[in-house]
Structures are given as C-alpha cells and as structure tokens.
Steps between C-alpha positions, in 0.01 A plus 500: 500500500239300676544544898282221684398612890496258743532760775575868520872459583516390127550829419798537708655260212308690213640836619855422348406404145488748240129495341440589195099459512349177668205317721484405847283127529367356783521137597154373609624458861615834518159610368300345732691633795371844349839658539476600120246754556576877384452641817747274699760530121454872558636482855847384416753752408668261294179447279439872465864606404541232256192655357622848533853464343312253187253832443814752532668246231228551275433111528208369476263442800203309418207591785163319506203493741637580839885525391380905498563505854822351475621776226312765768746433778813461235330867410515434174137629383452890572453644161422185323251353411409191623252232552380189686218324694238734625564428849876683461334810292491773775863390620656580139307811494623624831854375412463774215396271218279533202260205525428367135202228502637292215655128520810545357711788408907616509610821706808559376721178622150429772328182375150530659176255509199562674357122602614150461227486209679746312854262494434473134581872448728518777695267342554654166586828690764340683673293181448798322716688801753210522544455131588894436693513819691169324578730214269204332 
C-alpha cells in the first residue's frame, strides 16, 4: 500500500487500514512546505504508533537517512542495530542502538540505509524484506 501525504491529518485516514508493509510519498507541495521532515513526522502520535504496532507485527519498516529519528520516538531501536546519516548517529546511540556504518543492511524486519546515495542498496534490502514478508 502506497499512502500519499498531503498533510499530517492523512494519517488520521491511514490509521484504519490494515498494512501489511508499505511507503508513505510526498506530493511536491507538501514537500516544499517542509512538513515531511523526520523531526516534525516524529512529533505525531499517529506517525509513531503506526510505526510501533508495524515493528511489534514483525512488518517491515524501511528507515533511511533521518527516518532514525522517527523509529527513535516510536522506540523502536534500543538493542538494534541501526544506521543513518551522520548527523542522527549520537541520537541512535543514546536511544540504545548499535550504530553500523554500512549503506544497506536488514535487522530483523528493520530495513535500514545510511544516505540517499546508498538507495541502490537500500532498495534491494527493502524488496528483499517485502518479498519474504510476501511469502514471495
């Protein structure tokens, strides 16, 4: 399921459908406005428990760049390991994380990618995830 955001109350909507894995898009005027930034997603209690309850699933949750501080306030990271963009690397660690500088990698249903350069291999990771979690 692809959810497109046009403004935070989307979720609202989102909250009663039944996800099985998915992708949250921005439309370019919703980008611009900056409203899709981590640190404002990881302010809405809707954003973090849908997050929360996809991890408890054992769905997968693909997190890349500065979606780390998004899975921090779902507290989904303590004990993991995890990585991202170096400007988010003390914040896993203090949220009890492992940091792991590689581009790409799978912690257990966790999809991780360090930068937008590494999409490639983030990419990969997440079919990979969607593909077993498919039974694919």
């Amino acid at each position: 399921m692809i959810v497109k955001v046009d403004q935070i109350g989307f979720l609202d909507v989102a909250s009663n459908f039944a996800f099985e894995g998915g992708a949250l898009t921005m439309s370019p005027e919703f980008n611009k406005a900056k409203r899709w930034a981590p640190d404002k997603l990881r302010r809405s209690d809707v954003v973090t428990n849908l997050i929360r309850e996809m991890d408890t699933a054992g769905k997968p949750v693909a997190i890349i760049c500065h979606g780390g501080l998004v899975a921090i306030s779902a507290g989904i990271v303590r004990g993991r390991q995890a990585t991202g963009s170096l400007g988010i690397k003390d914040d896993l660690i203090n949220a009890g994380a492992q940091w792991v500088d590689r581009p790409a990698f799978r912690e257990g249903n966790l999809v991780w990618g360090r930068v937008v350069a590494d999409i490639p291999a983030f990419c990969r990771e997440l079919i990979a995830a969607l593909s077993e979690a498919a039974g694919t």
